[in-house]
N, C-alpha and C positions, 0 to 999 in steps of 0.2 A: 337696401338698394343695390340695385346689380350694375357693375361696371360693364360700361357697354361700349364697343368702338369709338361710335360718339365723342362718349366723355372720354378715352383715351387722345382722340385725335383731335381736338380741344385741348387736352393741355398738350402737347407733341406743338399745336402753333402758338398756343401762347408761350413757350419755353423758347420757340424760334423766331419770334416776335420781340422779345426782347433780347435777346441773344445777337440779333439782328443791329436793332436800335446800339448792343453796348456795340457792335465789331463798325458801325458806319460811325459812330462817336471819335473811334480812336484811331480812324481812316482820317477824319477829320482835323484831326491833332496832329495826326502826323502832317497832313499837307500844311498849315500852319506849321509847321516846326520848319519844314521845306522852305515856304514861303521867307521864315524868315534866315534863311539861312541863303537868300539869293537864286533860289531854284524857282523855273515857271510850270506852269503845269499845261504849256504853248509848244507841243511837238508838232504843230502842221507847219514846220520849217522843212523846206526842201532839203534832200541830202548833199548833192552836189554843193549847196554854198555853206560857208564856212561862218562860225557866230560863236561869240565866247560864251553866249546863254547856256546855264544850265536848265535840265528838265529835268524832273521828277517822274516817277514812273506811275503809271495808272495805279491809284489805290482803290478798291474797294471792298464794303465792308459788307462781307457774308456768313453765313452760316452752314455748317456741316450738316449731312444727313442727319447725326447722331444729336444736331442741337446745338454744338460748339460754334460760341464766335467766333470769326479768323478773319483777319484783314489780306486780304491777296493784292501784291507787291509784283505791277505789270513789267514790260520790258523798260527798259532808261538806255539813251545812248551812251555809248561808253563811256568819253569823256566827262559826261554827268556823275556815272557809276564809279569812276577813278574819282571823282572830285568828292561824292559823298561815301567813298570807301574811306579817304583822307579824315575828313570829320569826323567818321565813326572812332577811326583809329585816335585820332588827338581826342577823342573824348573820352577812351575807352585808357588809354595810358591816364590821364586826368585824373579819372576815378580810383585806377589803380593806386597813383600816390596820393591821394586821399586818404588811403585805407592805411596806406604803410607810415604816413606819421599821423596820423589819428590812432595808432596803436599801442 
């Protein structure tokens, strides 16, 4: 049997097909992670007024040319981005001493 375009570009979309499915999965997760951490995913607030809501940044879940899933992480107002930079950091030291007396 001869390999023909066809059957190359067949699997080229089913590779990107699910590659797809895993990158909007963990798009997914993340916004639940958001969700529960106080973030809305509600940016059609005007700029000029003022709102202690955070917002999460557009996620979504795509695929590379080459087939890789990637989750692309949109803009976030700052204050949102200062508030989940904070998170990341107390989670990120968290881990760390986890690791140094679990040693």
């Amino acid at each position: 049997m001869k390999i023909t375009e066809e059957h190359i570009d067949a699997m080229r979309s089913e590779r990107h097909g699910a590659a797809g499915e895993d990158a909007r999965a963990i798009a997914e997760l993340l916004r639940q992670a958001l969700g529960r951490l106080g973030f809305t995913p509600d940016v059609a607030m005007p700029h000029h007024e003022k709102d202690d809501a955070l917002f999460w940044p557009v996620l979504r879940g795509e695929v590379t040319v080459s087939g890789h899933p990637m989750v692309a992480l949109g803009r976030i107002p700052l204050d949102s981005a200062n508030r989940l930079a904070e998170i990341l950091m107390r989670a990120a030291l968290e881990e760390q001493t986890k690791k140094v007396t679990t040693r």
